[in-house]
C-alpha positions in Angstrom: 20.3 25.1 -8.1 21.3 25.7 -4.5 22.3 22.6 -2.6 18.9 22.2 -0.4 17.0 22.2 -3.4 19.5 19.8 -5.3 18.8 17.2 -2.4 14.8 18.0 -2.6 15.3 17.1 -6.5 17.3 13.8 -5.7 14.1 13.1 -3.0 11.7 13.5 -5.9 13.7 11.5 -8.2 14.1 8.4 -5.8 10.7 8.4 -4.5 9.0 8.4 -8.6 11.8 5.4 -8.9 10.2 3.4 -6.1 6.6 4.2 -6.3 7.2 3.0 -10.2 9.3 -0.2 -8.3 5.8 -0.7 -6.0 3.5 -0.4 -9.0 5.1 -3.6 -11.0 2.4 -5.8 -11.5 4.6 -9.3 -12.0 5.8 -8.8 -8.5 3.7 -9.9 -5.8 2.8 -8.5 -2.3 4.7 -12.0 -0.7 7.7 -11.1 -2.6 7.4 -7.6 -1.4 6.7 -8.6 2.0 9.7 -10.8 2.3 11.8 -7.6 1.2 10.7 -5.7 4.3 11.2 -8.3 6.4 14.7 -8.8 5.7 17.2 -8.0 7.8 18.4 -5.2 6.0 14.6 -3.7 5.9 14.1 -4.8 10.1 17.2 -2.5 10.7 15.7 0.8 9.4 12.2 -0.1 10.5 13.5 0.4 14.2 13.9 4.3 13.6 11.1 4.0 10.5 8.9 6.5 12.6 11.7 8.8 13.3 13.1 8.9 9.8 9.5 9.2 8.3 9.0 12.6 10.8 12.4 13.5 10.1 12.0 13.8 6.3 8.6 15.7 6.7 9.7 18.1 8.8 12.7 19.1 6.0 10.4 18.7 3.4 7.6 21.2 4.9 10.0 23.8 5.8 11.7 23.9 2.0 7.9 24.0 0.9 7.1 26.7 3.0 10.4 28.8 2.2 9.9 27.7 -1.4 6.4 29.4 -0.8 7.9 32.6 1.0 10.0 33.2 -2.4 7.1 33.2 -4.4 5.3 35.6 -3.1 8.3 37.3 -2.7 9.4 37.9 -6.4 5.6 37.8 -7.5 5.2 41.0 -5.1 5.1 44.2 -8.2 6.9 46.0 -5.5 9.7 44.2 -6.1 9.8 44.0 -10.2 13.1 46.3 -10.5 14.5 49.9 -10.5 13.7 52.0 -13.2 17.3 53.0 -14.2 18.0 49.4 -13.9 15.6 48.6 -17.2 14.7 45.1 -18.8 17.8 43.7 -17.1 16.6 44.0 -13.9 13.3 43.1 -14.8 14.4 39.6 -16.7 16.4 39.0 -13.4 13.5 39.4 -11.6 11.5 37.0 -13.8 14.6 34.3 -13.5 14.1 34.7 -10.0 10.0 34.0 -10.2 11.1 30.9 -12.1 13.5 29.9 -9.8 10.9 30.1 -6.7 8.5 28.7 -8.8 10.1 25.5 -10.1 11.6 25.3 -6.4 7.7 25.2 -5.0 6.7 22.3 -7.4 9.5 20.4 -6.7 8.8 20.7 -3.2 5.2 20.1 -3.2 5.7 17.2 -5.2 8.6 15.8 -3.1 6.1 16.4 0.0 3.1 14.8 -1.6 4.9 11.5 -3.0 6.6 10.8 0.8 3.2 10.2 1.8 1.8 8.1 -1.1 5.1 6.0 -0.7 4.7 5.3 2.9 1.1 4.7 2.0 1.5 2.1 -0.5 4.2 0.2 1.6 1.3 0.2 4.3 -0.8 -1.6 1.9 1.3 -3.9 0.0 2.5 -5.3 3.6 -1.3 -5.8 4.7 -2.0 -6.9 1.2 0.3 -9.8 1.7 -0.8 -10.3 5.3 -4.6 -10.7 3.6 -3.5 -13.4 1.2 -1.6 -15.5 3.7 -4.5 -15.8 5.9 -7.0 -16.5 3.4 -4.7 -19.3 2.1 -4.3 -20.6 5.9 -8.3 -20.1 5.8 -8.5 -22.4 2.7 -6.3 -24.6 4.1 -8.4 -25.4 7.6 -11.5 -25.3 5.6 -10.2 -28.1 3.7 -8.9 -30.1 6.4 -12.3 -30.0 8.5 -14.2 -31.0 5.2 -11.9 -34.0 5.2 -12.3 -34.7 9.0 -16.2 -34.2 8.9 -16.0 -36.4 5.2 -13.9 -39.2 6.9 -16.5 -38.9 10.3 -19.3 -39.5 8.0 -17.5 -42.7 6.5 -17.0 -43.3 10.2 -20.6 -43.0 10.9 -21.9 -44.7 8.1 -19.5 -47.5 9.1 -20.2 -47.9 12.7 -24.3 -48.0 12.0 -24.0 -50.8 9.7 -21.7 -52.4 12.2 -24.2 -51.6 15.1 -26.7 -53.1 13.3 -25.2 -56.0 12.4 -24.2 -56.5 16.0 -27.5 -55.9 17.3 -29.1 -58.6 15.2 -26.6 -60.7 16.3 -26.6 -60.3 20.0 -30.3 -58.1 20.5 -27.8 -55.6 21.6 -29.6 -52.3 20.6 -29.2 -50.2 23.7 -25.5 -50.1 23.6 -25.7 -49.7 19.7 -27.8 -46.5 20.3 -25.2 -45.0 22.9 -22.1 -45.4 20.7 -23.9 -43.9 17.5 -25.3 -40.6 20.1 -21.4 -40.2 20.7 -20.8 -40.3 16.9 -23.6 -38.3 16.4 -22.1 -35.6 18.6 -18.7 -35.4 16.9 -20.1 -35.0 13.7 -22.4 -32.3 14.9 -19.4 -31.2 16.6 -17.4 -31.3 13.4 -19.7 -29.5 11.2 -20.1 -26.3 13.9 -16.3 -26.0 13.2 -16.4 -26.6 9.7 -19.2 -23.7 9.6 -17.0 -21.4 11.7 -13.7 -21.8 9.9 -16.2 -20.9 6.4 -17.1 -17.8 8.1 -13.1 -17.0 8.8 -12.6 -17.7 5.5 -15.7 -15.3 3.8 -14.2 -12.6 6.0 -10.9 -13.4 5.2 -11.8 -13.1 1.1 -13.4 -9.8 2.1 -10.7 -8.1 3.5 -8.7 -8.8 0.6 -11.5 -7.6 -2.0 -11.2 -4.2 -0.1 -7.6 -4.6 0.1 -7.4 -5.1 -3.6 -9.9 -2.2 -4.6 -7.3 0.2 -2.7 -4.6 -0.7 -4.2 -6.3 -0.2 -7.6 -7.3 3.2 -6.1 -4.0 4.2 -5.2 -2.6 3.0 -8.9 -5.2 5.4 -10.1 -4.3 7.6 -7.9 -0.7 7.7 -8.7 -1.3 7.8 -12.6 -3.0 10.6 -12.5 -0.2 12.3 -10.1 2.2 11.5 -13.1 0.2 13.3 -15.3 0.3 16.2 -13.6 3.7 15.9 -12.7 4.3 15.7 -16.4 2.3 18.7 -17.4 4.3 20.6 -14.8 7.3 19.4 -16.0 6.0 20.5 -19.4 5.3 24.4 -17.9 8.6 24.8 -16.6 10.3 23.9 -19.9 8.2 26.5 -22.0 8.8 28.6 -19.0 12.6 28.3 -19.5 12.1 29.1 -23.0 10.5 32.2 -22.5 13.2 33.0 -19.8 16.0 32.0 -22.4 14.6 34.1 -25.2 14.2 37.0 -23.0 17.5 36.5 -22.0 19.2 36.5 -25.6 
């Protein structure tokens, strides 16, 4: 194995190792959004773009050349010489496997750079989902407390109006002051309303968010099966090429 397709190999391998790393269930999108906000992670997100076009460019040309091969040695034209014999022609077949096995890795290399970017995308806003719906909760709970502890308030001041306006015949003043209660309360509850419709929305998003994600996983399983059952072809294909061979 040349040197270009020694490095595409090396891609493959790494990017299987992290999309395995992303698929861990007993690590969370927080803990995985703390990791690319490090300042480790912040330094190659600068040139993330570039690096991201970078590696599909090289990948997509070793695909295509990896393609160009294969049609190459699959072309009859080129099986071998007569006077060359079954040498030539189980060099010729050692070649087809070569381009071959060079074209899946390649394809799979090219395929898995884009579900790895993909899942980052959605572990980050994943994370970003659960933080606002917790900041959601949390408002929702304080206004139910500040509209809870205006009622009390309320329920307080009436019994004190009343109590004052037995006392003194007072009842115009008494019916100004619980208007002005009235309003905050009413005011209260239009918030409280408002910060339950953030918080629906909120627990939305993440639903979708969540289905995704199981997509993806599904996704990605059924990529390693067929990684597998390629894996599984070359190896009888290397047999075959072995046995010829001997």
């Amino acid at each position: 194995m040349t040197l270009q397709w020694t490095f595409v190999a090396t891609v493959l391998y790494v990017e299987i190792f992290l999309v395995s790393v992303l698929l861990l269930p007993f690590i969370s999108p927080k803990t995985w959004q703390k990791v690319f906000r490090s300042r480790l992670a912040s330094m190659f997100a600068v040139y993330s773009k570039i690096y991201f076009y970078i590696f599909i460019a090289i990948l997509l040309l070793l695909f295509a050349e990896s393609i160009r091969e294969v049609k190459k040695y699959s072309d009859p034209l080129e099986v071998a010489d007569v006077k060359h014999g079954q040498a030539a022609e189980t060099f010729h077949h050692m070649k087809l496997f070569r381009a071959q096995r060079n074209l899946y890795i390649s394809g799979m290399a090219l395929f898995l750079w884009f579900i790895l970017r993909r899942l980052v995308i959605l572990i980050a806003n994943e994370a970003t989902l659960m933080a606002q719906s917790e900041a959601s909760i949390k408002q929702a709970q304080s206004a139910t407390a500040a509209a809870q502890l205006l009622i009390e308030e309320k329920s307080l001041t009436d019994d004190n109006k009343k109590n004052s306006a037995a006392e003194k015949g007072d009842e115009k003043g008494g019916k100004s002051d619980q208007t002005v209660v009235e309003k905050d309360l009413a005011r209260t509850q239009t918030e409280l309303e408002k910060t339950k419709e953030e918080l629906y929305k909120a627990q939305v998003d993440f639903e979708s968010m969540k289905k995704q994600a199981e997509s993806t996983n599904k996704e990605y399983d059924r990529l390693l099966l067929e990684h597998e059952k390629l894996q599984n072809k070359l190896a009888s294909v290397e047999g075959e090429g072995d046995k010829k061979g001997n």
